[in-house]
N, C-alpha and C positions, 0 to 999 in steps of 0.2 A: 507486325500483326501475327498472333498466335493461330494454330487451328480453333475454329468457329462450328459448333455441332447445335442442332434446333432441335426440342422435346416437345413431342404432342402434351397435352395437358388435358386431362376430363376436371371440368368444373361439375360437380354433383352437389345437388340444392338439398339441403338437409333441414324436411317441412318447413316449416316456417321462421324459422330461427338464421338460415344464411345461406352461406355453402362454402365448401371444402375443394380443395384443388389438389388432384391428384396425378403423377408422373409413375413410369416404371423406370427401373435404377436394379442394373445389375449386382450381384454381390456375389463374388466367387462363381460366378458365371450363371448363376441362378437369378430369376427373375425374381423380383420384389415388388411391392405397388408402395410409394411413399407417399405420404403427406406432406406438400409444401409449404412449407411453415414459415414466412420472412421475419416471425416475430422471436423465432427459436434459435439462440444462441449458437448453438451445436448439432450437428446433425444426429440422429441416434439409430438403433437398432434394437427392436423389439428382444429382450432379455431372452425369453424363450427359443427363439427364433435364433438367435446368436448359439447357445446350446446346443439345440439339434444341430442346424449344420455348421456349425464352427468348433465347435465343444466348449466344456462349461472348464477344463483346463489350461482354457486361454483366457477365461475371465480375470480382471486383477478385481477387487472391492475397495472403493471408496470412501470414507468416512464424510461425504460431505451433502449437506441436504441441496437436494434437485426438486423443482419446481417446475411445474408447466402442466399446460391440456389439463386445468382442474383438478390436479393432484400433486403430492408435496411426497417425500421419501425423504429418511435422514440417511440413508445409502444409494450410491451408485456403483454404475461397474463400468468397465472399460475393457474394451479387446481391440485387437487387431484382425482385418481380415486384407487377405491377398491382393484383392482386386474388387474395387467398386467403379462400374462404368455409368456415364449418365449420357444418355448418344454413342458418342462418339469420342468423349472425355473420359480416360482412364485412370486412377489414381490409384496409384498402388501402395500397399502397406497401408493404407487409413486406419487411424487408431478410432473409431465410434466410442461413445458414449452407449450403455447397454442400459435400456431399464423397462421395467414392465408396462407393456401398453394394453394389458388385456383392460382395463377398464374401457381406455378409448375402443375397442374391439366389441367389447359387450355395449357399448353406445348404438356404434352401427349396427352392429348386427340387428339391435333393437328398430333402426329405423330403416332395414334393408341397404345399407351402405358396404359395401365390400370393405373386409379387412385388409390394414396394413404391417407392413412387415417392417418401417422405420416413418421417420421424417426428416427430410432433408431442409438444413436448419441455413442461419446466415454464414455461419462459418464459411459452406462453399460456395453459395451463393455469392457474397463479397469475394472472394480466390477466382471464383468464374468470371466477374463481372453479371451476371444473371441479368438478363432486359426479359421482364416477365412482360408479353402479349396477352391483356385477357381477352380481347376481341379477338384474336386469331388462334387465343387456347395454346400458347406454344412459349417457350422457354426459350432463349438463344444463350448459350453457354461461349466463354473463351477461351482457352487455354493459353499463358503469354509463353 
């Protein structure tokens, strides 16, 4: 058995429509708020957000259409960042996925929901093992 790290998780009810589950997920040692997405193939990193502190000269571009959160793109991008931690889970070099999430951003903002700076997709999720607790709000991560 690998090391084992637990993530608080805020479920936040967005009116009447549901709600959203959110974790904090280091990147480059900087704090992030993500959206737990177990329906999201790939985990990602707000395009912008990758820019400022990563730079836009580690982007590579994509020719291929990305889908999800309500919006469609016939380009993606992809970088590398140093260190993305979730607890106590360290992975280093992670190549993310980079694409625009200001529309998800202008949602909440619309409905007082704090913005996020990625989603964390199945990819790690599945690598982690991920046993999502909604009653206890908490994430248990593995590393084998």
């Amino acid at each position: 058995m690998g090391d084992t790290t637990t993530v608080k998780l805020l479920i936040t009810s967005l009116d009447e429509t549901g709600v959203h589950v959110f974790l904090n997920v280091l990147v480059n040692d900087i704090k992030c708020r993500f959206l737990l997405d177990t329906g999201a193939s790939k985990t990602v990193l707000d395009k912008a957000w990758f820019e400022k502190h990563v730079g836009n000269k580690k982007l590579k571009t994509m020719k291929q259409e990305t889908t999800g959160l309500h919006s469609s793109v016939s380009e993606s991008h992809s970088g590398k960042v140093e260190k993305l931690k979730i607890g106590a889970i360290e992975v280093k070099k992670y190549q993310f996925a980079a694409i625009d999430l200001s529309h998800v951003n202008s949602t909440y903002a619309k409905i007082g929901v704090k913005k996020i700076q990625g989603i964390l997709g199945s990819d790690l999720l599945v690598e982690f093992g991920a046993l999502i607790d909604y009653k206890k709000k908490k994430i248990t991560l593995e590393k084998a």
